[in-house]
C-alpha positions as CSV (number, residue, x, y, z in Angstrom):
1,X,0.0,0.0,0.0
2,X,2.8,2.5,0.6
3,X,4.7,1.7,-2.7
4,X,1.1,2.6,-4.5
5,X,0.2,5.7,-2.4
6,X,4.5,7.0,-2.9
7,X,3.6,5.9,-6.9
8,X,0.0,7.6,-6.5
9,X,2.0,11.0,-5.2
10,X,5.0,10.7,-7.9
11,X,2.8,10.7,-10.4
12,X,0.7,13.4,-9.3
13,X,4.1,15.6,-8.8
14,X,5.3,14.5,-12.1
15,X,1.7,15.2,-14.0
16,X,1.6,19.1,-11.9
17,X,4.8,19.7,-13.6
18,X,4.1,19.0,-16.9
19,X,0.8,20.9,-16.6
20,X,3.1,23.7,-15.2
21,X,5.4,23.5,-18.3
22,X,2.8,23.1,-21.1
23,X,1.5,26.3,-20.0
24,X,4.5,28.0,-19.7
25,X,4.9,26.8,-23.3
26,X,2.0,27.8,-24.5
27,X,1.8,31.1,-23.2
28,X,6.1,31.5,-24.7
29,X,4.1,30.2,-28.1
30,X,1.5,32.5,-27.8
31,X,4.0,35.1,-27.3
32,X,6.1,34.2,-30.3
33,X,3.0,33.8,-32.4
34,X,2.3,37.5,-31.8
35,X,5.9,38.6,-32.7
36,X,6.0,36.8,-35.3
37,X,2.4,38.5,-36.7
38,X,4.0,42.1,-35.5
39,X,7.5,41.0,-37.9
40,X,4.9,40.0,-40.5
41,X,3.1,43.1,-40.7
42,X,6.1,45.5,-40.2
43,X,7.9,43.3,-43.3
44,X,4.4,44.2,-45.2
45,X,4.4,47.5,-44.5
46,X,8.3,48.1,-45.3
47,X,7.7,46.7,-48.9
48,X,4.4,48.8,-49.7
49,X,5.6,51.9,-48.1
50,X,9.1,51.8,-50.6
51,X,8.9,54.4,-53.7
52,X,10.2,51.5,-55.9
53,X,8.4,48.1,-57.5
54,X,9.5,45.3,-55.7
55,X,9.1,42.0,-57.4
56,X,9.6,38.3,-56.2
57,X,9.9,35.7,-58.6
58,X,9.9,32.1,-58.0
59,X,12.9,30.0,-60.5
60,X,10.2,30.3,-63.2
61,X,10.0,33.4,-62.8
62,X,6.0,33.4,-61.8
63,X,5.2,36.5,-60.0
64,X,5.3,35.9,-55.9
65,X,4.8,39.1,-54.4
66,X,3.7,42.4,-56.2
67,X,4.1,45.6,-54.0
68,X,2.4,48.6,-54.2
69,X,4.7,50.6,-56.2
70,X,4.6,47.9,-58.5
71,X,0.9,48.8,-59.3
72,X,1.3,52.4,-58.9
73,X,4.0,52.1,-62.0
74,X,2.8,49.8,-64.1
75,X,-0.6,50.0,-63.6
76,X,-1.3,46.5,-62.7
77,X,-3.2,45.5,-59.8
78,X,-1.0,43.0,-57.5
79,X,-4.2,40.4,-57.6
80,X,-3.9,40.4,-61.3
81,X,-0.3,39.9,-61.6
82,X,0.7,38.0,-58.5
83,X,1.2,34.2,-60.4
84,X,2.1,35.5,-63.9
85,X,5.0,35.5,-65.5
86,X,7.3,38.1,-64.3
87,X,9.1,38.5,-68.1
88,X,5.7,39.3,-69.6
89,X,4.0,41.3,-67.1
90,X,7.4,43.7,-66.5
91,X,7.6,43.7,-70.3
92,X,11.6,42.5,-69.6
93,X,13.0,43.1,-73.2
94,X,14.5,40.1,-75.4
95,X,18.2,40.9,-74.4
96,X,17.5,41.1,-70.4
97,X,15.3,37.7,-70.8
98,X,18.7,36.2,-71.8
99,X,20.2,37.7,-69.3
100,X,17.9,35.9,-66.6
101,X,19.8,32.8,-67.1
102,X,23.3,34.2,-66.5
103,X,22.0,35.9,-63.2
104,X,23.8,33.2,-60.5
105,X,26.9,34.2,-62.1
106,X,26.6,37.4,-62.5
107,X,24.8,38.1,-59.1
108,X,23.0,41.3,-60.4
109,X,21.1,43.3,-63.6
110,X,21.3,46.7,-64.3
111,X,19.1,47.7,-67.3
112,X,16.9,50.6,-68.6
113,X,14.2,50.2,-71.1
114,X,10.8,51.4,-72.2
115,X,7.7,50.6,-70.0
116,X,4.3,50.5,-72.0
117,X,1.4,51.1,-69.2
118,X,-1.9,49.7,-69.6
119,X,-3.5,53.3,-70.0
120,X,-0.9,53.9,-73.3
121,X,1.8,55.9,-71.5
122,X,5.7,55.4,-72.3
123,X,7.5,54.8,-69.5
124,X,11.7,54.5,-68.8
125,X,12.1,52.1,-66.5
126,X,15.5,51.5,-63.9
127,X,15.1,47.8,-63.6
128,X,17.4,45.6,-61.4
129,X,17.6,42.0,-60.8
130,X,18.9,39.8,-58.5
131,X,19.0,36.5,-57.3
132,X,16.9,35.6,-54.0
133,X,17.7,31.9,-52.1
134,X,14.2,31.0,-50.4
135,X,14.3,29.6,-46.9
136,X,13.8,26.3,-48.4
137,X,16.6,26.1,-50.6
138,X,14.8,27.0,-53.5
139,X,15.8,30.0,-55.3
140,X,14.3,32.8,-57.5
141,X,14.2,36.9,-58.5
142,X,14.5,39.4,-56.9
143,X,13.5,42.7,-59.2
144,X,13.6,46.5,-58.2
145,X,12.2,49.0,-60.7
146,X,11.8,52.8,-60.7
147,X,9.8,55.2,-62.9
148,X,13.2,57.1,-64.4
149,X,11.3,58.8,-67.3
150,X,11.2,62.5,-65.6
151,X,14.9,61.5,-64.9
152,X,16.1,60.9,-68.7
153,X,13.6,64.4,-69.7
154,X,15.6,66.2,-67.2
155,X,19.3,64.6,-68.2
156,X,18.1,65.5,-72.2
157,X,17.2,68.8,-71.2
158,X,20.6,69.2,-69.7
159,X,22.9,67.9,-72.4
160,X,20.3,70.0,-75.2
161,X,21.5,73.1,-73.0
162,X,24.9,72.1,-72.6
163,X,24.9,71.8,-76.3
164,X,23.0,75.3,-76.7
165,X,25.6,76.8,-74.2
166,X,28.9,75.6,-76.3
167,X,27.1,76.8,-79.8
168,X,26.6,80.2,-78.2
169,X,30.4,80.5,-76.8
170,X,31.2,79.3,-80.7
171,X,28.8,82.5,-82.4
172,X,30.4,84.9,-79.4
173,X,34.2,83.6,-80.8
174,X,33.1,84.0,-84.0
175,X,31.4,87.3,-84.1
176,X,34.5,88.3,-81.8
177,X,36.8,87.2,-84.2
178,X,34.7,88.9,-87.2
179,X,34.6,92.7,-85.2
180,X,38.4,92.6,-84.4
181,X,39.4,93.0,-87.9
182,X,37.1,95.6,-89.0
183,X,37.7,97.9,-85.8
């Protein structure tokens, strides 16, 4: 009778703490579980707060994630092109397609080119590419993209004046040149 009320008591002291430290896990759980939402949502809101398109890509190249710049500059609604195909929906041109395939070796794209929206506007485009290595050992894209088009009018407009500036210096040298010998 002893051995059983001693085995009765162990038991009872043994079951009280592993109650004791499933709660104690569940509530470090529950607490991690709410961190982990918090990192979540922060990560979200990093990637739809950033001025640029940010693009994930799985090896296919099928569209993963579509932030909000994304939409905003090519007029696309992240529903729509979230499973597409990156190359089609970015309008990627034929030489920066080829390009894809070199990308583990080459570790990053740099490439401008011409952006047709939806609504019929022209746009230039700063695209970069890079390779991204998923937690699960799979790999993909990685694209960043910027509306440059105000960027390029601005850099014409500067070599046009430039250009302006040095024919005006030449036509001030020349009409110099013409006025010293008839003074």
């Amino acid at each position: 009778i002893g051995i059983n009320v001693f085995g009765f008591m162990a038991v009872a002291l043994l079951s009280g703490s592993l109650a004791d430290r499933l709660r104690s896990a569940d509530a470090r759980l529950a607490h991690t579980s709410l961190e982990l939402n918090d990192l979540r949502a922060l990560n979200e809101y990093v990637i739809d707060g950033l001025l640029s398109g940010l693009v994930t890509a799985d090896a296919s190249a099928r569209i993963l994630t579509f932030n909000r710049a994304s939409t905003n500059i090519t007029g696309i609604a992240s529903e729509q092109a979230v499973g597409q195909d990156a190359i089609e929906i970015l309008q990627l041109p034929a030489l920066t397609r080829a390009q894809l395939g070199t990308l583990a070796q080459t570790r990053s794209l740099r490439v401008d080119f011409e952006f047709r929206t939806s609504a019929g506007r022209v746009l230039d485009i700063g695209f970069m590419a890079t390779m991204l290595s998923f937690p699960n050992g799979r790999s993909g894209y990685l694209f960043t993209f910027q509306d440059v088009t105000e960027l390029r009018r601005l850099e014409r407009n500067a070599r046009l004046q430039q250009r302006l500036a040095a024919v005006g210096e030449m036509a001030a040298g020349i009409a110099h040149e013409i006025r010293n010998p008839l003074a």
